[in-house]
C-alpha positions, 0 to 999 in steps of 0.5 A: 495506505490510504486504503485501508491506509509499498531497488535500488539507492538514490541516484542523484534523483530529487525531483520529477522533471516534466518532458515532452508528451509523446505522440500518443499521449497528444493524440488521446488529448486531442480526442478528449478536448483536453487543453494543454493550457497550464497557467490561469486555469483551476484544476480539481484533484480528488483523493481519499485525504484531507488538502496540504497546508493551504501555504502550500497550495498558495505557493503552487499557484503563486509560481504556476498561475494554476489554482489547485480545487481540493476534493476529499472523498471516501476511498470507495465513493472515489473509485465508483466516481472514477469509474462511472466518469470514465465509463460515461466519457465525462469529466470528474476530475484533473488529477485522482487516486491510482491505487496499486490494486487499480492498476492492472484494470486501469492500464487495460480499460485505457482510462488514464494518461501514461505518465511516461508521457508526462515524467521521466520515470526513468531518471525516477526509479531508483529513488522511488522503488514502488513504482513498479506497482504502477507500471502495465505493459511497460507504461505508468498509469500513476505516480506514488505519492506514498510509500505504504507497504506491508511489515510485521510489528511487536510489542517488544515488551510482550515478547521480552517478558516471556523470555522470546526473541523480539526479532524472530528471523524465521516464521518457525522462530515466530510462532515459537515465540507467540507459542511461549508468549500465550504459554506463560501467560503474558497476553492470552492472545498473541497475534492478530490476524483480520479474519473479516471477509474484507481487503484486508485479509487478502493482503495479510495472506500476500505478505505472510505468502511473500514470507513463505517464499513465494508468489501469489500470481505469475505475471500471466495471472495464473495461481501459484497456491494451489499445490499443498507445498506451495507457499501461498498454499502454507501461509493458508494453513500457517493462518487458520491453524493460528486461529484455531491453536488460540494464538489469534483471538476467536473474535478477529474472526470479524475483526478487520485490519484497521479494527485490529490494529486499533483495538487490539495491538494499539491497545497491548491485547496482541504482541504482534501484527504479522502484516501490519503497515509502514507508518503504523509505529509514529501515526498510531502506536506512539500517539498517546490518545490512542495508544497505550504502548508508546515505545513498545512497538518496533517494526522488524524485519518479516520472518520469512522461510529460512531467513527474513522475507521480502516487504510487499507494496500497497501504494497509493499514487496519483494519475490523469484520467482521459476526460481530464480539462487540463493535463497538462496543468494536471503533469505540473501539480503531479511533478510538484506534489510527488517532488522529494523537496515537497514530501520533506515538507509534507513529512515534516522536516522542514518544520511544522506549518509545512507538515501535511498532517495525514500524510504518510512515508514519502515515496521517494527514498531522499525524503524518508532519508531526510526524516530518518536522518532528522529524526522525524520517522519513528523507526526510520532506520528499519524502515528505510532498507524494507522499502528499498527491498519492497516488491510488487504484490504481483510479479506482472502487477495487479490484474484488471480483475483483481477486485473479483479475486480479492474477493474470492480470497478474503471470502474464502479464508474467512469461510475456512476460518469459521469452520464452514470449509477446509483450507483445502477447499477455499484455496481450491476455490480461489484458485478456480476462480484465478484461472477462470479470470485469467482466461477471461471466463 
């Protein structure tokens, strides 16, 4: 996830296949003035990453005629320019960054096109599971270009030393292990959990709520944690007890999740990430200059409730804002930039003056099959079947007010990881403040 950085088999699907735009969709671009113009013109993308390989960019000019303008921007200046463009019906760009936890606001304020308008998504989704994650009262506000999602990591090493099993199937099994780990010695703090009142909090409880066995919000919006025998209400208290029992160090309390797995689990200080990201094993903890546990880190399966859980998705996609010049061109660049045949070139596949270098796990399931199959994902084989399984953050998808209740969730389990309230309290508080967004107080 570029943010901080997400079912079923392939169906014969390997590429987007552009159709008509429906009424709707000619309708809101003649309210904008948005030409359907789709070869001589200049388009600008802008996304939180550095451009693909130049080549490539060529060769999507050479056989459109469109010239793609390549804007890389912080992932919080982009959104603040997304909205303030889009709020002041002005232009800003063609194409931009749709994150999964934008949709719901996205969908509701009606600033992009539907890409149902633009792509057959329906002849898609089985090759590319998080799809779902951009979907709002049954229109695509952005297609995924990456294939991010939540997963739990170990350093099998770490566990083996201690006599522990390195792949836990139950979140009690887990704890044991982590328990024997820090009892005899092998590192004194095991887990890593980013307690810092930031996004990444907020996911970490998503996903170990996800292990718990149940949901955050219904797709109404309205909390399911609020009740002490709820999952979400557990994976709480199953967090903050690890802090406070010195399983987690008493510095993550200001530790983020990129801090985390940087310093500390790329650096074999912790044994394992609960919630940790797809990708993490081949980009950073077999990279040598910034790791020094190359080979120890597998991905495994998240120990769940009784049996392991299901992977929550955190994509990123790309969309067309109203105020686009040309969406049309925008639709050809999208279907040639999500295309499984260009993923695999952008993963590095198909050799490396095609690898795009900051890209992270395709979205589609063909292409992290090739890479699986050639070798090119660490890890592929696990990876593989977690993203087939992954699921939505939200059963109704990420709310428009999400960004308040994130808030009021990573604000609230810091506090009670500090000691300044009770599990009791802050779940009580996020709660609150869930039914009061949702009602639209």
């Amino acid at each position: 996830m570029l943010r901080s950085t997400r079912t079923a088999l392939l169906a014969g699907v390997t590429s987007l296949t552009l159709v008509l735009a429906g009424c709707s969709g000619s309708d809101d671009k003649k309210a904008s003035g948005g030409s359907t113009q789709t070869s001589g013109v200049t388009i600008t993308v802008a996304l939180a990453s550095d451009a693909p390989p130049k080549a490539a960019l060529d060769a999507f000019t050479k056989k459109t005629g469109i010239t793609v303008n390549w804007v890389n921007i912080d992932w919080d200046s982009l959104q603040s320019k997304i909205s303030a463009a889009a709020t002041a019906k002005t232009y800003f760009a063609d194409a931009t960054n749709v994150d999964w936890s934008r949709v719901g606001q996205l969908g509701k304020l009606g600033w992009y096109y539907p890409m149902d308008s633009y792509v057959d998504t329906k002849a898609m989704a089985a090759d590319v599971p998080q799809l779902a994650s951009f979907t709002v009262d049954g229109h695509v506000v952005g297609i995924p270009y990456d294939a991010s999602f939540m997963v739990t990591t170990v350093n099998t090493e770490l566990f083996q030393k201690a006599g522990a099993n390195p792949a836990p199937q139950t979140i009690d099994a887990y704890t044991a292990a982590l328990k024997a780990i820090k009892a005899k010695g092998v590192v004194q703090y095991p887990l890593n959990i980013p307690f810092a009142a930031a996004e990444g909090l907020s996911t970490y409880w998503y996903e170990t709520t996800g292990a718990f066995g149940g949901s955050v919000l219904d797709k109404d919006g309205k909390p399911q944690f609020t009740s002490p025998d709820s999952p979400g209400y557990k994976a709480a208290q199953w967090m903050v007890d690890a802090l406070k029992s010195g399983l987690v160090p008493p510095g993550n309390i200001n530790v983020t999740d990129s801090q985390g797995q940087q310093n500390l689990m790329a650096k074999g200080q912790v044994a394992s990430t609960f919630s940790d990201y797809s990708g993490n094993v081949g980009t950073l903890y077999n990279v040598k200059k910034s790791s020094s546990v190359v080979g120890k880190v597998k991905y495994i399966r998240t120990p769940g409730a009784s049996g392991p859980g299901a992977n929550l998705s955190n994509p990123d996609g790309i969309g067309i804002p109203k105020q686009a010049k040309y969406p049309d061109a925008a639709a050809k660049f999208i279907e040639w930039f999500t295309a499984t045949e260009q993923q695999a070139d952008f993963a590095g596949v198909n050799g490396p003056e095609k690898t795009f270098p900051t890209y992270p796990i395709p979205s589609h399931l063909s292409a992290v099959k090739q890479m699986t199959a050639k070798g090119n994902l660490v890890g592929g084989e696990d990876l593989v079947p977690m993203l087939q399984g992954s699921k939505p953050v939200f059963e109704g998808g990420a709310p428009s007010w999400y960004p308040k209740f994130s808030n009021a969730v990573y604000t609230n389990l810091h506090g009670a990881a500090t000691g300044s309230m009770s599990v009791e309290q802050a779940i009580k508080t996020i709660g609150d403040t869930a039914d009061q967004l949702a009602s639209g107080s």
